[in-house]
C-alpha positions in Angstrom: -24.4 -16.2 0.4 -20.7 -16.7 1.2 -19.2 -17.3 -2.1 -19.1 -14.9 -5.1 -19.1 -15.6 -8.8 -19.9 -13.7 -11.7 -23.5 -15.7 -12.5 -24.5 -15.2 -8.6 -23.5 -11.2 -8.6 -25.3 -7.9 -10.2 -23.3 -6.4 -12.9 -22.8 -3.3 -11.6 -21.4 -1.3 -14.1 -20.7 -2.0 -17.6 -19.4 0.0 -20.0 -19.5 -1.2 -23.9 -16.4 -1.9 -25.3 -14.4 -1.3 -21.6 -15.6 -3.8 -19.5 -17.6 -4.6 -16.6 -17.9 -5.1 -12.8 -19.9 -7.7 -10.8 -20.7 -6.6 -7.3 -22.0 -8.3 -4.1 -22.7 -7.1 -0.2 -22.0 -9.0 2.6 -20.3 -8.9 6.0 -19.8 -5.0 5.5 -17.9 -5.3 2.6 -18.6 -4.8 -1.7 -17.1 -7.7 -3.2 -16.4 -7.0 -7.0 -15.4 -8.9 -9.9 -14.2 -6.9 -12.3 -13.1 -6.7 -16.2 -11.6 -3.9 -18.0 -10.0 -3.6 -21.1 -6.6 -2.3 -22.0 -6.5 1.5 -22.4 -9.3 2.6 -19.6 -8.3 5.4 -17.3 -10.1 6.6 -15.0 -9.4 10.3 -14.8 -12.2 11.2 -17.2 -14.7 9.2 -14.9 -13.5 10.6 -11.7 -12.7 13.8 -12.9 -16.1 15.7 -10.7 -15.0 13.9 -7.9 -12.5 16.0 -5.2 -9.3 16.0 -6.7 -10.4 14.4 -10.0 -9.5 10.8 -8.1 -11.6 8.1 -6.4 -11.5 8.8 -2.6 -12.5 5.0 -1.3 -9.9 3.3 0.0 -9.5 -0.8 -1.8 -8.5 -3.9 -0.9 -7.9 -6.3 -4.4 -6.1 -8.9 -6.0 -4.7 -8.9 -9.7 -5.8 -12.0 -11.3 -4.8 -11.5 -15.0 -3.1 -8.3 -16.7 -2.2 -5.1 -15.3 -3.0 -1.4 -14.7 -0.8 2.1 -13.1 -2.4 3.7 -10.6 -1.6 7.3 -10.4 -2.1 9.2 -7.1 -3.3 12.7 -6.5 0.5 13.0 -4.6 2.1 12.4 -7.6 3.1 8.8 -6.9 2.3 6.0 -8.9 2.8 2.1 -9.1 2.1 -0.6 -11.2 -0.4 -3.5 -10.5 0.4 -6.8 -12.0 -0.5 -10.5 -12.2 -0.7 -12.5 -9.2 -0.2 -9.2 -7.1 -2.4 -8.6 -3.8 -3.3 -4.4 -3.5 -4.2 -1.4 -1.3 -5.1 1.7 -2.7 -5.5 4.4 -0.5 -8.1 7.4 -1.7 -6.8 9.7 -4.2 -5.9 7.3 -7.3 -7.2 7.0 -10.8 -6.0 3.9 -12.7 -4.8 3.3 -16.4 -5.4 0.1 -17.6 -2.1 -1.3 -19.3 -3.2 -4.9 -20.4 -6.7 -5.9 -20.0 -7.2 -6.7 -16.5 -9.3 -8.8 -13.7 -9.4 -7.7 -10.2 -11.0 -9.1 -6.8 -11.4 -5.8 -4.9 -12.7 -5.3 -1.5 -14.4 -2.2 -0.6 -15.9 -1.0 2.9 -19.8 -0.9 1.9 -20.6 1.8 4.5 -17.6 4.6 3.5 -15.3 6.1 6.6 -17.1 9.4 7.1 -15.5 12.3 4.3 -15.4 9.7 1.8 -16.9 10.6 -1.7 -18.6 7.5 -3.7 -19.2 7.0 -7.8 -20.6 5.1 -9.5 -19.3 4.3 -12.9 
């Protein structure tokens, strides 16, 4: 398949009342189409993981909404609208409006990298 949707995708985590991800593999990459509701962060989620912060690096797009994404270094920055993204490992994100992302994630991690899943 070379095209992604959320009826042609697993949902791969969804969380009542937060919001879910759709997720696909191909050509070495997790494609997910994601929903979250105003008000999520993620520290509580990540918090087990080294440093308390997701440690996979992603590639996205900001379709609707926004979310801050804090990291370990004590930087932050805001993700908005319209607005193509890295993050680089060591983030956790707070959800400031509900939110839809495109992210692009390596589906075989850079060796030291730590998964979850939500």
């Amino acid at each position: 398949m070379s095209t992604f949707t959320r009826e042609n995708t697993e949902i791969a985590v969804d969380l009542e009342g937060i919001g879910r991800q759709h997720r696909a593999e191909a050509g070495g990459m997790i494609v997910a189409l994601e929903r979250w509701n105003a008000g999520l962060d993620t520290a509580e989620m990540f918090a087990d993981l080294p440093d308390g912060a997701c440690q996979e690096p992603h590639f996205g797009y900001v379709l609707a909404g926004s979310a801050t994404v804090r990291y370990t270094d004590g930087e932050s920055e805001t993700l908005s609208s319209g607005q193509a993204y890295y993050l680089r490992p060591g983030h956790n994100v707070h959800v400031d409006q509900d939110v839809e992302f495109v992210e692009f994630t390596r589906a075989d991690p850079a060796p030291g990298i730590n998964t979850l899943e939500l």
